[in-house]
C-alpha angles and dihedrals in degrees: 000000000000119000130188148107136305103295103012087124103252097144096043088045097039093064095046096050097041090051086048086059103037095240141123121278119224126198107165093192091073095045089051093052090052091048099050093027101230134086122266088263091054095048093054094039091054111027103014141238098283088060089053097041088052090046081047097064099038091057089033082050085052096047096052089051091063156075110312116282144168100240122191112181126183119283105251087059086081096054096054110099117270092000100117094035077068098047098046091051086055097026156038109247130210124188110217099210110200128175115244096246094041087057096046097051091049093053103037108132102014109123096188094094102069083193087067106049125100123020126035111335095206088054094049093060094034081070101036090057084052088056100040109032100085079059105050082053096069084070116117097240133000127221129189121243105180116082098028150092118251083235096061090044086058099051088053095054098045087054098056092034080065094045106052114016097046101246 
């Protein structure tokens, strides 16, 4: 499972690493858009965080009960209580670490992330990195994203995906 903020490159990682393993790929953003039939924005817009976030562990819940998978939720999953306890008991958790300007470049003009829309996008993660980040530190290991080539993060994970969780 790979946790971290907007734009710390879980999805794009995800699908390199979980092809490098020959395993399934999980985002349970896009499982929950096909099951209520709106995109994330809409979903908060209409029926607020606390109901995603509910959908989110459910799916989240179903993903980590079956067969092995590379899962890469959104970044605010990891910050919601108890969450991560449960995934490390069932998974092997990175932590995508990723700088806040770094983030923010990465995710300037996406309108996907309803967090992210509206003021200053640098400032937002700037303080959602304050919030989650003791979180995202429970994980079980941490690898940059930053500087470096998908590939090479890639390389990284599926080393110590090797290493620790048995693939």
């Amino acid at each position: 499972m790979l946790v971290g903020l907007p734009g710390a490159g879980k999805t794009t990682v995800g699908r390199l690493v979980a092809e490098r393993l020959k395993t399934g790929f999980i985002d349970p953003d896009v499982i929950i858009v096909r099951r209520m039939q709106m995109p994330v924005t809409r979903i908060f817009a209409e029926h607020g965080e606390a109901k995603f976030r509910e959908i989110e562990r459910q799916v989240i819940g179903a993903a980590l009960s079956g067969p092995p998978s590379v899962i890469a939720p959104g970044g605010g999953w990891a910050a919601q209580p108890g969450q991560l306890d449960a995934a490390r008991a069932n998974s092997y958790v990175i932590y995508l670490k990723v700088m806040v300007a770094t983030a923010a470049k990465r995710t300037e003009g996406d309108t996907s992330r309803p967090l992210l829309i509206g003021q200053d996008p640098q400032e937002i993660i700037r303080r959602l990195l304050k919030d989650r980040e003791p979180y995202y530190h429970l994980a079980d290991a941490e690898v940059k994203s930053d500087t470096r080539t998908p590939e090479e993060i890639v390389e990284e994970i599926v080393g110590l995906a090797r290493t620790n969780a048995g693939w």
